[in-house]
Kinemage of the C-alpha trace (Angstrom):
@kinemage 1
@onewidth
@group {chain A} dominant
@subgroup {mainchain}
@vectorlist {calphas} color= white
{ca unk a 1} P -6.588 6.151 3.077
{ca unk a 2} L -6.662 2.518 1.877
{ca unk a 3} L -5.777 3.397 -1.340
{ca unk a 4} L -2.457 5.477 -0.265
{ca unk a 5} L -1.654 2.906 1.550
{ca unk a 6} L -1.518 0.209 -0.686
{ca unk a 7} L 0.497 2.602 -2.909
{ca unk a 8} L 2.849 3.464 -0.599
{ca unk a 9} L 3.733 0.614 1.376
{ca unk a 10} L 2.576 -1.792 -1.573
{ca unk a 11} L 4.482 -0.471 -4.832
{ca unk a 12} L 6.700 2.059 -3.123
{ca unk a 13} L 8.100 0.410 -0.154
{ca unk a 14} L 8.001 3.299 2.665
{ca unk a 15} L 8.326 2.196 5.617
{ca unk a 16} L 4.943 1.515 7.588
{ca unk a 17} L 6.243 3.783 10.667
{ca unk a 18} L 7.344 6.780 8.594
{ca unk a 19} L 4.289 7.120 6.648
{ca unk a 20} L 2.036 6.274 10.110
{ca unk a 21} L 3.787 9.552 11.387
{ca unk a 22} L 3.211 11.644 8.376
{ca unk a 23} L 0.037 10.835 8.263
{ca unk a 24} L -0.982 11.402 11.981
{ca unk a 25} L 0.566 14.822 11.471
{ca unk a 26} L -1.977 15.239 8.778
{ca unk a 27} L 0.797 15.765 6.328
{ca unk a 28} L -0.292 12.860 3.729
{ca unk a 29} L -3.986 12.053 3.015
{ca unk a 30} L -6.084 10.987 0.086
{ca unk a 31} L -8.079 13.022 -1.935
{ca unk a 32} L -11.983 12.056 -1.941
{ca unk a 33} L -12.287 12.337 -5.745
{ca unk a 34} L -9.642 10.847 -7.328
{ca unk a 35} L -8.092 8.577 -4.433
{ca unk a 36} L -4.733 10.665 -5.192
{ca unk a 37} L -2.094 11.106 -2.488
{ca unk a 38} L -1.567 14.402 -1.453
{ca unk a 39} L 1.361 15.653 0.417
{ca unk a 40} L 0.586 18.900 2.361
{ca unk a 41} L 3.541 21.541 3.333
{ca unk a 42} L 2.705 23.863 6.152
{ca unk a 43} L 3.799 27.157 7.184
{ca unk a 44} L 5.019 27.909 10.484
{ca unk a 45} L 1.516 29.165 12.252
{ca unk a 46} L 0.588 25.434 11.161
{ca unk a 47} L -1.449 26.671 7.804
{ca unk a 48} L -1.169 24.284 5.200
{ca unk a 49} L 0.008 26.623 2.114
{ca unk a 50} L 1.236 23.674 -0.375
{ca unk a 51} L -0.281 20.442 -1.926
{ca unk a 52} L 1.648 18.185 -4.389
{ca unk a 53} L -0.483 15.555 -5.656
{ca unk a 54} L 0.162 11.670 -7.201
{ca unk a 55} L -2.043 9.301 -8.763
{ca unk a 56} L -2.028 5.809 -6.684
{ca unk a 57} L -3.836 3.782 -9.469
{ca unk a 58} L -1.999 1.284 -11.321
{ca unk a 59} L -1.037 2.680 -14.880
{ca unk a 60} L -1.132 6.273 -13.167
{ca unk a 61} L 1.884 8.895 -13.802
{ca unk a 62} L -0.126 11.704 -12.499
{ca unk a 63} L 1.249 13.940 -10.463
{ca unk a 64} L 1.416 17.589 -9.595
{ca unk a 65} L 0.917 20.726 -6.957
{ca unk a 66} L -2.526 22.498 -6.244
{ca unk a 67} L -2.629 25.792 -8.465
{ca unk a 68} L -2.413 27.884 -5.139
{ca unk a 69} L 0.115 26.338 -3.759
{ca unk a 70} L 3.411 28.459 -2.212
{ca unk a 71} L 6.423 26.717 -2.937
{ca unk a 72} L 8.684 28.138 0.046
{ca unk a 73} L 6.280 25.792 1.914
{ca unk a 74} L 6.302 22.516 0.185
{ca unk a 75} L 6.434 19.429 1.776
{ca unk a 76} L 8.758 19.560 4.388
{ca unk a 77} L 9.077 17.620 7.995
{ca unk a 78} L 11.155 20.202 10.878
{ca unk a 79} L 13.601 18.353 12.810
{ca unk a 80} L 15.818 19.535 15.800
{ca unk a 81} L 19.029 18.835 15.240
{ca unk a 82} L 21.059 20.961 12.667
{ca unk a 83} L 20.830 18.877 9.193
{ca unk a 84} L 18.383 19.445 6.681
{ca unk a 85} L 17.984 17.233 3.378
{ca unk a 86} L 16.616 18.273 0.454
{ca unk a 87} L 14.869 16.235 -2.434
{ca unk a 88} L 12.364 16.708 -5.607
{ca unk a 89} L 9.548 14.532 -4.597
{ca unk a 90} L 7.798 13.708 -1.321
{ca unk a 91} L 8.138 9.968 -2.323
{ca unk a 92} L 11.805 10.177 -2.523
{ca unk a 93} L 12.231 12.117 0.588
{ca unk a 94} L 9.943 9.475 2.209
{ca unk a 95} L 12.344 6.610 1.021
{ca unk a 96} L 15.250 8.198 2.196
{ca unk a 97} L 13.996 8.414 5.511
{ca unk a 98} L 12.817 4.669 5.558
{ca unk a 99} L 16.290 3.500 4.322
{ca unk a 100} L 17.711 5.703 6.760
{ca unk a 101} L 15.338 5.129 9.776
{ca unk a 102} L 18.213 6.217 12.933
{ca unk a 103} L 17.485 9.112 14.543
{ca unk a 104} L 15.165 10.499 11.486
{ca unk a 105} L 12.965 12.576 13.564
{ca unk a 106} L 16.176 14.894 14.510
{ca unk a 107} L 16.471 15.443 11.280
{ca unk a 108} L 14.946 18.220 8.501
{ca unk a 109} L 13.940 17.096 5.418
{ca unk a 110} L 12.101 19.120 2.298
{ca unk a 111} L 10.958 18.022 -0.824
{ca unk a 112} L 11.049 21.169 -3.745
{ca unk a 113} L 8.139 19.235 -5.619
{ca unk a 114} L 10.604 20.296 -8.452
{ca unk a 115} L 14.429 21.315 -8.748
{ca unk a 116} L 13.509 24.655 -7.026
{ca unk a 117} L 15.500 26.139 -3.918
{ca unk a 118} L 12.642 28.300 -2.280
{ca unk a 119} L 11.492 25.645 0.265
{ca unk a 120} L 14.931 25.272 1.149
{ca unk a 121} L 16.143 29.131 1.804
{ca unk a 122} L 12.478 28.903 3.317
{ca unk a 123} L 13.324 26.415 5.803
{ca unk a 124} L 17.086 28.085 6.815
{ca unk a 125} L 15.122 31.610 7.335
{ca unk a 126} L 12.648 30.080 9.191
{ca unk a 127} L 14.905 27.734 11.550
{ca unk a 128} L 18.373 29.029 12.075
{ca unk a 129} L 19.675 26.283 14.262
{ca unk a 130} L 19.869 24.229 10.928
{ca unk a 131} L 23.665 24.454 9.974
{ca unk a 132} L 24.575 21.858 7.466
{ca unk a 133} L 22.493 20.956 4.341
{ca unk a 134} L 22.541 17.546 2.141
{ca unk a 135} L 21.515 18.121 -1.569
{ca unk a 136} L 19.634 14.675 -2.405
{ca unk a 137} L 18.617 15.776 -6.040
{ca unk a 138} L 17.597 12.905 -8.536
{ca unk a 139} L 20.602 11.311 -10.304
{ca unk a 140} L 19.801 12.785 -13.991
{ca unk a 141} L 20.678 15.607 -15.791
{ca unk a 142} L 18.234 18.195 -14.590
{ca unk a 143} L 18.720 17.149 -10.869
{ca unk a 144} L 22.585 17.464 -10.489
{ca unk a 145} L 22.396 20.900 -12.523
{ca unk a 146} L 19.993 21.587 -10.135
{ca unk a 147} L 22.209 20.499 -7.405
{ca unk a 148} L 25.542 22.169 -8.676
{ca unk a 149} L 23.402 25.695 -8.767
{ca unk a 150} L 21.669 25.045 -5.404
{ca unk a 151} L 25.114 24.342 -4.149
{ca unk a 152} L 26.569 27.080 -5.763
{ca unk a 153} L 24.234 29.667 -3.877
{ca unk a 154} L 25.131 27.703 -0.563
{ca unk a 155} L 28.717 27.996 -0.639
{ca unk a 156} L 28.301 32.051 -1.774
{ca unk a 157} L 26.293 32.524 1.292
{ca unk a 158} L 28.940 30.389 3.154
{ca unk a 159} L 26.271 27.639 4.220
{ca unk a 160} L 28.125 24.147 5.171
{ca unk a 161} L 26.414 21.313 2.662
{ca unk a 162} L 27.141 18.109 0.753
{ca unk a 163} L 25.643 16.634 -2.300
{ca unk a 164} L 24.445 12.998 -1.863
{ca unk a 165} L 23.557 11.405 -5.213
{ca unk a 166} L 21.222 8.250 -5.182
{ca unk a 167} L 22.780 4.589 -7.131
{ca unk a 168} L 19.368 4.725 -9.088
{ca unk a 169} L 17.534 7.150 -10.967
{ca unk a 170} L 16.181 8.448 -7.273
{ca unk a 171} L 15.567 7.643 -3.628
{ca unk a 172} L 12.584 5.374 -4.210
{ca unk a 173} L 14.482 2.997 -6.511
{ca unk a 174} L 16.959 3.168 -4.386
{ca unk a 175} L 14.676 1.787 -1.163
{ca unk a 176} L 12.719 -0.947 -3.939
{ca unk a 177} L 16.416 -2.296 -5.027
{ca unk a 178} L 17.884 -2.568 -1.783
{ca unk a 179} L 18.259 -6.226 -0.074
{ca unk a 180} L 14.567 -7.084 1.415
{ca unk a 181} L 12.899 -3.697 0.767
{ca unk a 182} L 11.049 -4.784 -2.505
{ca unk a 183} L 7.769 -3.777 -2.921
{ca unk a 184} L 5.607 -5.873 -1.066
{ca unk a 185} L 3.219 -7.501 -3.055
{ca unk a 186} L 1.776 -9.581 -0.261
{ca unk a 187} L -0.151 -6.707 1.125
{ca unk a 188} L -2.524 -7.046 3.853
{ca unk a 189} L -5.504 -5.661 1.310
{ca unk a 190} L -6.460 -5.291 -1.818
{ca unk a 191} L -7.033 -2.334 -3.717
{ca unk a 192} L -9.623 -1.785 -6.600
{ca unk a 193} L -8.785 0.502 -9.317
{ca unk a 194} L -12.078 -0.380 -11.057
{ca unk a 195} L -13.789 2.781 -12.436
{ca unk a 196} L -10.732 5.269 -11.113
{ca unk a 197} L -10.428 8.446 -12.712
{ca unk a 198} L -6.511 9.841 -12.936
{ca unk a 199} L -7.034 12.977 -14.374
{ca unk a 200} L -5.867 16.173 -12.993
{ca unk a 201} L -8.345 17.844 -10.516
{ca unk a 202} L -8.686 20.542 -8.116
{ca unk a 203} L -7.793 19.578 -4.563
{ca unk a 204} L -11.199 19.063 -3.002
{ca unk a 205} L -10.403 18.195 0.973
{ca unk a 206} L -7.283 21.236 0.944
{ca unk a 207} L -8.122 24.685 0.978
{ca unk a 208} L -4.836 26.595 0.065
């Protein structure tokens, strides 16, 4: 996990605390081959049905979700309160919750690993105490489209929500360009990306 670390704490700026309790869930890990992190979703008997994958090296943009994966159960955390927040990427949803660190474990929170809906009509099927939903789509054109159609279906179905559009691009530039939440390049290790392969790959440790 050294690796994920350094990526997300390092060049991403999550919060040490949120990621500690994704990971001791056993909701973030990294892969054995590549070093990528992989964010698991889980169905509700606890079966992990969805992996979305990013490259942690350097000069990486790799990302995407294991071929098998079900995308009603993306990455998503269940809260207890009646909120739920939605977002494209795990990373984004993860700097959303470290910028907004009060209370988060009440909370829901999903990330579609894309601009779909299914994890989130996935999640309000599967918990009905959940009663008001935040759109948190990325501030471009394909996320508020997305947005404006996800919130279209919500207001049809007569579901209370609110769209919450990031300053940035997205949630994670958000965290990195607020006041003392740079990425910290002082981190306690160092990472090697010497002979690193970022090419897409099965997931090896995940069986879907």
């Amino acid at each position: 996990m050294r690796r994920v670390y350094a990526y997300l704490l390092t060049r991403r700026g999550i919060d040490r605390d949120v990621l500690n309790a994704f990971v001791h869930k056993k909701m973030i890990y990294e892969s054995a081959d590549y070093h990528n992190a992989v964010f698991v979703g889980y169905d509700m008997d606890g079966v992990p049905c969805h992996a979305h994958k990013r490259g942690t090296g350097s000069t990486s943009t790799y990302k995407g979700n294991a071929d098998s994966s079900i995308p009603e159960y993306s990455f998503h955390w269940v809260g207890t309160d009646n909120e739920l927040y939605l977002f494209e990427a795990p990373i984004d949803m993860l700097s959303f919750i470290s910028i907004h660190k009060n209370n988060w474990r009440s909370h829901s929170y999903a990330a579609s690993c894309s601009v779909s809906d299914r994890v989130l009509f996935q999640m309000l099927k599967d918990n009905p105490n959940i009663q008001k939903v935040y759109l948190c789509l990325d501030n471009d054109e394909a996320g508020q489209k997305a947005n404006e159609r996800i919130s279209d279906k919500l207001f049809i179905q007569g579901i209370q929500h609110e769209i919450l559009v990031p300053h940035h691009k997205d949630w994670n530039e958000d965290r990195l360009a607020a006041d003392g939440n740079a990425p910290r390049y002082d981190a306690e290790f160092s990472v090697s990306n010497e002979n690193e392969e970022e090419g897409e790959e099965p997931c090896q440790v995940l069986q879907l």
